[in-house]
N, C-alpha and C positions, 0 to 999 in steps of 0.2 A: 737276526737270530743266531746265538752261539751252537756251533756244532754238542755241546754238551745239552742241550738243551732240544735239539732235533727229536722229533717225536718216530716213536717208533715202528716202524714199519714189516709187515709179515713177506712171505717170501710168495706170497702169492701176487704180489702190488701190481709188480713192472712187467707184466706180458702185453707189449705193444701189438701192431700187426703182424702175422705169421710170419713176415718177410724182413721185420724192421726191429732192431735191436736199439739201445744206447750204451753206447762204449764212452772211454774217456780218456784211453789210450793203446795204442799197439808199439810195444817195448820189440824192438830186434833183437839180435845175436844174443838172447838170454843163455845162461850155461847153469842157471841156479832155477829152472823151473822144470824141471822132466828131465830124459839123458839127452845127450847131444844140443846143436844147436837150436835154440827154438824161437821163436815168436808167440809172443804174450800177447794177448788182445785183456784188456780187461774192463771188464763191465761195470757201471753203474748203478749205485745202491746196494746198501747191505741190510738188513736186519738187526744184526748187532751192535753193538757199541762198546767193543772191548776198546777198555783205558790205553793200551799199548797199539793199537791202530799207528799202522804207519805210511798208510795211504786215505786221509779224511778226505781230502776230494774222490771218494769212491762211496761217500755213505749215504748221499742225499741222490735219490733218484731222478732228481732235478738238474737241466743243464743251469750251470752257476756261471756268475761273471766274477772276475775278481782284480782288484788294478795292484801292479806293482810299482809299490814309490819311487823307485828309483829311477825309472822310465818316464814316469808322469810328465806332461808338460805344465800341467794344471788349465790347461786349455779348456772352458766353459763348451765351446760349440759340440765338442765329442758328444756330447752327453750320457755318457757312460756305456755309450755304444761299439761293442770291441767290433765293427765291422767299420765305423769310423772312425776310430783313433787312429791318430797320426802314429804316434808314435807306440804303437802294440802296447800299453801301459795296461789296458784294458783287456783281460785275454778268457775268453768264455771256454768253460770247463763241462767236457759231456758235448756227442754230435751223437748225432742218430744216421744208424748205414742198414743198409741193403743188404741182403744174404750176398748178391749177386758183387757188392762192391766189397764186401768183407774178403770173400773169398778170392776178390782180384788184390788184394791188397797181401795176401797173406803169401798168395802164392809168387809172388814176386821173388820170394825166401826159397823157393822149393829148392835150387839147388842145394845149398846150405844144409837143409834137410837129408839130402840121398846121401851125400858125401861126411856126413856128421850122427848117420841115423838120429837125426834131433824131428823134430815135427813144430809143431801148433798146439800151444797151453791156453785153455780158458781162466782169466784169474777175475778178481774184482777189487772189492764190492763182494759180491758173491751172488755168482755165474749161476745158483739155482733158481732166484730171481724171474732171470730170464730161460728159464730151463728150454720151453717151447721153441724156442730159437735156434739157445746152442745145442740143443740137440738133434734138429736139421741140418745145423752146420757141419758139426761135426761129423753126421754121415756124407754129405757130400763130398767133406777132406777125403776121407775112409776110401771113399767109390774111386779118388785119383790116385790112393797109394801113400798119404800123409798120414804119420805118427800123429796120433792124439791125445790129450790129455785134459784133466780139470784140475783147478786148486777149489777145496772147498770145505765149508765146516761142517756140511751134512747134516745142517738142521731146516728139512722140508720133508715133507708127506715123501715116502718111499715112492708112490707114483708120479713123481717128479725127479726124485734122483736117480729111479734104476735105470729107464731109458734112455736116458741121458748117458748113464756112464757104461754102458753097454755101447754103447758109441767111440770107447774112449779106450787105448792101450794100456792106459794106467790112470789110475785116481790118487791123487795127492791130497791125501784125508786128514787135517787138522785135528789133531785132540787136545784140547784148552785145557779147563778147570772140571775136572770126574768129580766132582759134587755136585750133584746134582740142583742144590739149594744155592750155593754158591755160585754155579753156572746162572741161573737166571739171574739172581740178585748183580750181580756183577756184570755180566755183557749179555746178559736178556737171551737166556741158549737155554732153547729145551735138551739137556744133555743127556736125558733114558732115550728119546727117542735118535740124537745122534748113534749114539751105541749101538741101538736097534739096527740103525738103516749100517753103518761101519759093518754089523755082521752080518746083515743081508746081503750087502756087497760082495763079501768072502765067499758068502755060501754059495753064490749064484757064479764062481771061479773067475769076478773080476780082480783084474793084479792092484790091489790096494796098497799105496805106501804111504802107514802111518807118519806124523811131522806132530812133532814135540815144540811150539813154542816155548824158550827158555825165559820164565819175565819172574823177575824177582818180587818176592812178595803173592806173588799167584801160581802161573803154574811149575816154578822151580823149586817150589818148597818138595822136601823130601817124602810127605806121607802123595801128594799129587805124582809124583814120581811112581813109586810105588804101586800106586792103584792104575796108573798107564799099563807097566808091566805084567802086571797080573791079570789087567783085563788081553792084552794081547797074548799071553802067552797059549790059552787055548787054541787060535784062530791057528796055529803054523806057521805066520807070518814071520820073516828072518831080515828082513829090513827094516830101520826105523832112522828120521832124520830130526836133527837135533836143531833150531831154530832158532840161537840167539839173539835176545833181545837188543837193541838200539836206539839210538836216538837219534836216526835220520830223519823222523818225519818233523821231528817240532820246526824247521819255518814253515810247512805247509799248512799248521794250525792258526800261525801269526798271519799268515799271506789272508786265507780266509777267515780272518777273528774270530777265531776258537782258541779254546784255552789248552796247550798241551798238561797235563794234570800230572803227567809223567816226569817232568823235568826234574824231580831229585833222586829218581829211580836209577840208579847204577845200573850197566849191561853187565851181564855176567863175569865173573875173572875166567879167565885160562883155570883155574883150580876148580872152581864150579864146576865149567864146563867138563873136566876130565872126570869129576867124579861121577855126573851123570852117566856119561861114555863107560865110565868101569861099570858101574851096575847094571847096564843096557846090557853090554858086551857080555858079562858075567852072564847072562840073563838068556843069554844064546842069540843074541841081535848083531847083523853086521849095520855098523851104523857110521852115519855121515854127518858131518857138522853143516849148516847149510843147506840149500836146494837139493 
């Protein structure tokens, strides 16, 4: 089955046991997910299906195997078994941890943390998924003194997001495509009710910092621009981060035979880019390209 073709999944799917998450990777010395040094855990499975995804091994909430040719011996006896391949060619994507092992894992970093005020970023896939979990985890960081944080699109039942991000030092709140019609048809996002829970957040004095993916043809066009703006500027908020589009993900589309759909889509110029920043700026935004 083509990742294009992955059928779609609500965010209520993947609550394993209270204690048991599935991750599919923990990224170190991050500097582009929250302030300071952080560690990224990120979770398994999304709901959405945005075109410009640049993490596909994060959308099927299924652990996946997947071989890399180059490595291959073409050795029959493996059997496509990444616990017996010889030569790692066969390498299974998604493990399932324990609060108790997440947390040993994470804090291994803690210095890194005290000396860089960085902490512990929840990313995915998308961490609402799993919300029941990360948001135990995240209060036991909290209890030893760990900065915390989420990345997320904020598209789940508000009794699934607030607790969660009540947990969290800061929310790293994705706003896509503000059309609401265009939102679903496109990466399948209830976007009224994103908006909803974005200013439930505020209301409730969690530190919200809006992130502007910049993807050509969707949300860099200039009326999407525009309607970001104008929906933030009642809220107060004076930060916003700007999130150019790329083309790092396509071999991970090829690795797992999916098709990247993206591949004649240009990243944005330096000119793009500035012009968004002047209107942000103008706009009363201090704003940052990136994480």
């Amino acid at each position: 089955m083509t990742l294009s073709a992955a059928p779609r999944i609500s965010c209520e799917v993947l609550e394993m046991r209270a204690d048991m998450a599935r991750i599919f990777n923990i990224q170190r010395y991050s500097l582009n997910d929250g302030h300071g040094i952080r560690t990224v855990v990120f979770f398994k499975g999304c709901p959405h299906r945005c075109p410009w995804c640049a993490n596909p091994e994060s959308l099927s909430p299924g652990i996946e195997t997947v071989r890399r040719e180059s490595k291959c011996l073409h050795c029959a006896p493996c059997l496509r078994d990444a616990d017996e391949c010889p030569s790692g060619a066969f390498e299974r994507i998604g493990r399932d941890i324990t609060l108790e092992e997440l947390e040993r894992e994470v804090l291994k970093d803690e210095i890194f943390y005290r000396t860089s005020s960085g902490g512990v970023t929840l990313s995915g896939g998308e961490v609402l998924m799993q919300a029941g979990f990360a948001t135990r985890f995240l209060r036991r960081l909290r209890k030893v003194g760990v900065h915390t944080a989420i990345e997320t699109a904020g598209d789940a039942p508000l009794s699934r997001l607030l607790p969660l991000a009540q947990q969290c030092d800061e929310v790293l709140f994705d706003l896509k495509i503000m059309d609401p019609v265009s939102a679903q048809a496109v990466v399948k996002m209830n976007q009224l009710r994103v908006l909803e829970n974005f200013l439930a957040l505020v209301s409730e004095g969690i530190r919200v910092i809006p992130r502007l993916p910049l993807i050509p043809g969707f949300t860099l066009e200039d009326e999407n621009v525009r309607r970001v703006l104008v929906f933030l500027a009642p809220t107060g908020l004076r930060e916003l981060h700007l999130l150019p589009f790329h083309q790092y993900g396509e071999p991970k589309y090829r690795l797992l035979g999916g098709e990247w759909t993206m591949k004649a889509c240009l990243p944005p110029t330096a000119e793009e880019i500035a012009r968004v920043r002047v209107r942000a700026e103008a706009a009363g935004f201090q704003v940052t390209v990136g994480g």
